[in-house]
N, C-alpha and C positions, 0 to 999 in steps of 0.2 A: 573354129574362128580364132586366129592367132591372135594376141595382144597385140602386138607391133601392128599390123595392119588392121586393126579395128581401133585403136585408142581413140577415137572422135564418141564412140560405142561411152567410154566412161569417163570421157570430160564433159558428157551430156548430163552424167549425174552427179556433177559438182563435184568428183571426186580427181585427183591427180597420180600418179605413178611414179614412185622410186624403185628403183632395183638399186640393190647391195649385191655387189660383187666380191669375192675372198680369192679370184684368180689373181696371178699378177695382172700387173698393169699393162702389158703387152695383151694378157688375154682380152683384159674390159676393151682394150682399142681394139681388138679384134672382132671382137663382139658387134660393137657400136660400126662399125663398119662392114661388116660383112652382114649382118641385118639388118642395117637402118633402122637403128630403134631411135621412134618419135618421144621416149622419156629419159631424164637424164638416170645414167646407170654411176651411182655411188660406189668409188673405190676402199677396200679394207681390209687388203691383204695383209698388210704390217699390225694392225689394231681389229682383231676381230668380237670386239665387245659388244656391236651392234647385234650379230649373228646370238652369239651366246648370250645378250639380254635378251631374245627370242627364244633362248632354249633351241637352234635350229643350226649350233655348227658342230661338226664334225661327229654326226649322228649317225655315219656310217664310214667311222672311223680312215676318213682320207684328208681330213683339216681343212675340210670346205666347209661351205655353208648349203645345206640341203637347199631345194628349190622350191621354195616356199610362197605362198603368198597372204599378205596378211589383210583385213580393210580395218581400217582405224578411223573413228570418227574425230571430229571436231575438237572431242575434249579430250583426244588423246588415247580414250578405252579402244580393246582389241575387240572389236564388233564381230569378224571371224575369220579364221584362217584355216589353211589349207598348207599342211606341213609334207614335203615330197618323199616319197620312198625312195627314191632313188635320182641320182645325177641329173638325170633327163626329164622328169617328171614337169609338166607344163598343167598350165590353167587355164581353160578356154577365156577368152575375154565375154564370152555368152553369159559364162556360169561366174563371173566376176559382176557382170553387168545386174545379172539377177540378184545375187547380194545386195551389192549399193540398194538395188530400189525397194530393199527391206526393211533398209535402217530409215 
């Protein structure tokens, strides 16, 4: 169960979706357009201070941001994450979903 086509799946548990992107700016439009992603996807190719305040960029030394995903509550704590081994590495929106309803 992809993100992108289940997001209704984790705006049921009060929770909302950002992705940080470290491609250029041609990639995120590529992205957002060739999947149709229903969250907005945060630019930061030029400033990657996001990434590396997660401890999560260029962890396999190519100056990206691994594919990560984080759930963060209310008051801001890192409630859990899932840090990717590799480029491609995805996160069911199931096994996201089951999170949320832990916190």
């Amino acid at each position: 169960m992809e993100l992108r086509d289940n997001y209704d799946s984790v705006a049921e548990q009060d929770a909302v979706v950002l992705a940080v992107s470290t491609d250029d700016l041609q990639g995120s439009e590529a992205l957002i357009a060739n999947f149709g992603l229903g969250f907005p996807l945060l630019y930061t190719s030029k400033d990657p201070s996001v990434p590396e305040g997660y401890e999560v960029f260029d962890l396999h030394g190519d100056g990206l941001a691994s594919a990560s995903v984080f759930v963060i509550d209310k008051s801001g704590a890192v409630r859990w994450e899932d840090i990717g081994s590799s480029y491609s590495h995805q996160v069911s929106a199931e096994r996201i979903v089951e999170r949320l309803k832990r916190i």
